[in-house]
C-alpha positions as CSV (number, residue, x, y, z in Angstrom):
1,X,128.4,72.0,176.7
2,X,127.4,72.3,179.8
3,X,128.8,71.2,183.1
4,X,128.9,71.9,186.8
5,X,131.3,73.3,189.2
6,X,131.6,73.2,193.0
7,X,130.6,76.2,194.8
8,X,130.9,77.3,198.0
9,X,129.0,78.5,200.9
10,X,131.7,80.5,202.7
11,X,129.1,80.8,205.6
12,X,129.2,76.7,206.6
13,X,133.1,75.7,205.2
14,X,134.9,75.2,208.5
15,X,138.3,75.1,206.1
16,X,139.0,71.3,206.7
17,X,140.5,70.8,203.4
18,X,138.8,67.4,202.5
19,X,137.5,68.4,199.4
20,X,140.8,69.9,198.6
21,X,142.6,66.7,199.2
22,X,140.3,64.4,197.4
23,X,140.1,66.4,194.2
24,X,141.5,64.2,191.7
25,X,142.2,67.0,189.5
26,X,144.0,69.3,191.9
27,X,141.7,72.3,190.5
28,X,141.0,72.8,194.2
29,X,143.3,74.9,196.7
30,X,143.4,75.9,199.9
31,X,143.2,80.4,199.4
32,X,144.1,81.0,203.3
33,X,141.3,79.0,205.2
34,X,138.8,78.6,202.5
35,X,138.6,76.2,199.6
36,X,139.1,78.0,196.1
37,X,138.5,76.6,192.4
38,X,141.7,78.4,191.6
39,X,141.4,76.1,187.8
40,X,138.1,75.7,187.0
41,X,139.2,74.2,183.2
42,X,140.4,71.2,184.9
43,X,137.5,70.6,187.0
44,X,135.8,66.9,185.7
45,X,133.1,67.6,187.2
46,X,132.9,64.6,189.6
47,X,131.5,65.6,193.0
48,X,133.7,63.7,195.2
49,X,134.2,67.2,196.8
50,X,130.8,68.1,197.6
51,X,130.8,63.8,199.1
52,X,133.4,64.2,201.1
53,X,132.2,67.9,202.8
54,X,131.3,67.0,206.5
55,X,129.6,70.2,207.0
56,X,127.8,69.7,203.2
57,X,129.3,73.8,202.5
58,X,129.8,72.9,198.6
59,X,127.2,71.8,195.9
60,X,127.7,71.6,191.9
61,X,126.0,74.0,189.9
62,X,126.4,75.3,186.5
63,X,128.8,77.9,185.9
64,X,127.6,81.4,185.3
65,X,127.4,82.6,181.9
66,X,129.4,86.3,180.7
């Protein structure tokens, strides 16, 4: 099964933390000014991060294979 995750681009996040505070799932944390996906398992894959970005730094895309 696949599904996607939220990943950032360091380059635009301005470390507002709204994507952190909407995530339903708490799999999103604040790692010093950035957002991280510190548990990825428990991301639903909803979006409502990537919705609530003002400055549109994440977008959902499939996981990297090992």
């Amino acid at each position: 099964m696949s599904r996607e995750l939220p990943v950032l681009d360091e380059t635009r996040c301005t470390g507002c933390g709204d994507c952190v505070r909407v995530c339903p799932t708490q799999c999103l944390v604040m790692a010093a000014t950035l957002p991280y996906l510190a548990r990825p398992l428990d991301c639903v894959s909803c979006a409502v991060c990537v919705v609530v970005c003002p400055v549109n730094a994440l977008k959902m895309a499939a996981p990297l294979s090992a």
